[in-house]
C-alpha positions as CSV (number, residue, x, y, z in Angstrom):
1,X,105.6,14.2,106.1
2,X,102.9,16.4,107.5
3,X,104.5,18.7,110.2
4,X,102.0,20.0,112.8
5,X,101.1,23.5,113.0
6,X,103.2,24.3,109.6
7,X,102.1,21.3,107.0
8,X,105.1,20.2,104.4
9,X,107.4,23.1,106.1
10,X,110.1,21.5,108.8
11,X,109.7,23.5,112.0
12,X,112.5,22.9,114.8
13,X,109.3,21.6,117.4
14,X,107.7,20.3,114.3
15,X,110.5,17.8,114.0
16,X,111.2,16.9,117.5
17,X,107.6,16.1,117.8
18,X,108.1,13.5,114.6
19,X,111.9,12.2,116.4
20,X,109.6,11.4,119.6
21,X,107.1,9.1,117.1
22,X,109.7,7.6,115.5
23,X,111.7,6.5,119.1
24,X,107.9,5.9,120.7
25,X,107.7,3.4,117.6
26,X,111.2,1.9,118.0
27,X,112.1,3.5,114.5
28,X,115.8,3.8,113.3
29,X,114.9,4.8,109.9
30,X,112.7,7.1,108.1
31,X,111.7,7.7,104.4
32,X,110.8,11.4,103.9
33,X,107.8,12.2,101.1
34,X,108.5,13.5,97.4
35,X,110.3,16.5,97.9
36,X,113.1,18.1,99.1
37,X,113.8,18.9,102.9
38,X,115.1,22.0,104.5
39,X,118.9,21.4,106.1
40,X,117.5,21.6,109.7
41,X,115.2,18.7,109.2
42,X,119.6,16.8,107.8
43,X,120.7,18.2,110.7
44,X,118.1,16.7,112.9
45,X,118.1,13.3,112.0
46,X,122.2,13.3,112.3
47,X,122.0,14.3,115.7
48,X,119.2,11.9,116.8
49,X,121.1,9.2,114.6
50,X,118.0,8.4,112.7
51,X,118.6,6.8,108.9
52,X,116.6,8.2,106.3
53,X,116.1,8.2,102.6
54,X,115.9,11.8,100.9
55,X,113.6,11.9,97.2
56,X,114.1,14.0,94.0
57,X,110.4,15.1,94.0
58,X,109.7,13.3,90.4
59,X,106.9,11.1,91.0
60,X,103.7,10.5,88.3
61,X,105.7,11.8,85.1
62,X,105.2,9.7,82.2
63,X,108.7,11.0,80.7
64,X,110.8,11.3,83.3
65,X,113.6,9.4,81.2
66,X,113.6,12.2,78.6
67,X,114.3,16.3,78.3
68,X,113.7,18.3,79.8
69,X,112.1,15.9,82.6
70,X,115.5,14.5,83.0
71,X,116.9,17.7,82.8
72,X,115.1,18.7,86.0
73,X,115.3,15.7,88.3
74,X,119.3,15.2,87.2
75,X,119.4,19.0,88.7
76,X,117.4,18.2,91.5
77,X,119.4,15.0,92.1
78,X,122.8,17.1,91.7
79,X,121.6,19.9,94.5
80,X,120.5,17.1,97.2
81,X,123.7,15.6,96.9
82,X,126.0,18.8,96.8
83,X,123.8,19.6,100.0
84,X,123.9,16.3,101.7
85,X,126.6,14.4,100.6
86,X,128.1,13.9,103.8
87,X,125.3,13.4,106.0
88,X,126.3,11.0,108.4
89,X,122.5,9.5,108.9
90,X,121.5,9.9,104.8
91,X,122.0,6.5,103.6
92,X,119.5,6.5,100.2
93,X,118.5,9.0,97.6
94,X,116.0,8.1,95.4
95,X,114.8,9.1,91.7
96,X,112.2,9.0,89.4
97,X,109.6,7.1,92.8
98,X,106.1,6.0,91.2
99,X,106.4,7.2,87.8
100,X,104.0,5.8,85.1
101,X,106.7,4.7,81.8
102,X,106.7,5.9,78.3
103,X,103.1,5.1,78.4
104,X,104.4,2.4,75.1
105,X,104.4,-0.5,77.9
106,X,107.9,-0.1,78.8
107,X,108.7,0.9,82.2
C-alpha cells in the first residue's frame, strides 16, 4: 500500500484514510504489499475489524528455498508471527509470494 503524504510508511491519518476506502468499497478484508507493517497499522485493522493477510517480503528470488534465502524469510516469518500472533483480525501470513523457482523448471 501507498500511504498518502508518507508513501510505504503507515501514518495514523494515512490509515484511517485507507479504513474509509475499504468501508466506501464494502471491504472486509485486505492483503497488505511485500513487506512488513508497523504494529499501528495491526492495531488498526483489529479495531475497525478488518481481515487482512500480512507478507514476508520475499518476492522475485530465484532461491528462496535455499541458504541463506531461507535463512532470511524463516527469520522474517518467525518476527511477524512473535509480533502478531494474536491478532484478532490477521487471519493469513504468506511466504515466498511471486518467486521465480530454481530457474531448473521446478517451481
Amino acid at each position: 500500500s501507498e500511504f498518502l503524504g508518507s508513501g510505504r510508511t503507515a501514518t495514523p491519518g494515512g490509515i484511517e484514510q485507507m479504513l474509509a476506502r475499504v468501508r466506501e468499497l464494502g471491504c472486509n478484508f485486505v492483503r497488505c504489499a511485500h513487506y512488513p507493517y508497523a504494529d499501528i497499522f495491526a492495531r488498526a485493522m483489529d479495531r475497525a475489524g478488518v481481515l487482512w493477510w500480512e507478507e514476508v517480503p520475499v518476492y522475485w528470488l530465484s532461491m528462496v528455498h535455499r541458504p541463506p534465502q531461507l535463512d532470511l524469510a524463516l527469520g522474517m516469518l518467525r518476527d511477524m508471527v512473535v509480533r502478531d500472533w494474536n491478532r484478532a483480525s490477521l487471519i493469513i501470513w504468506s511466504v515466498s509470494n511471486e518467486c521465480a523457482g530454481a530457474g531448473d523448471g521446478k517451481a
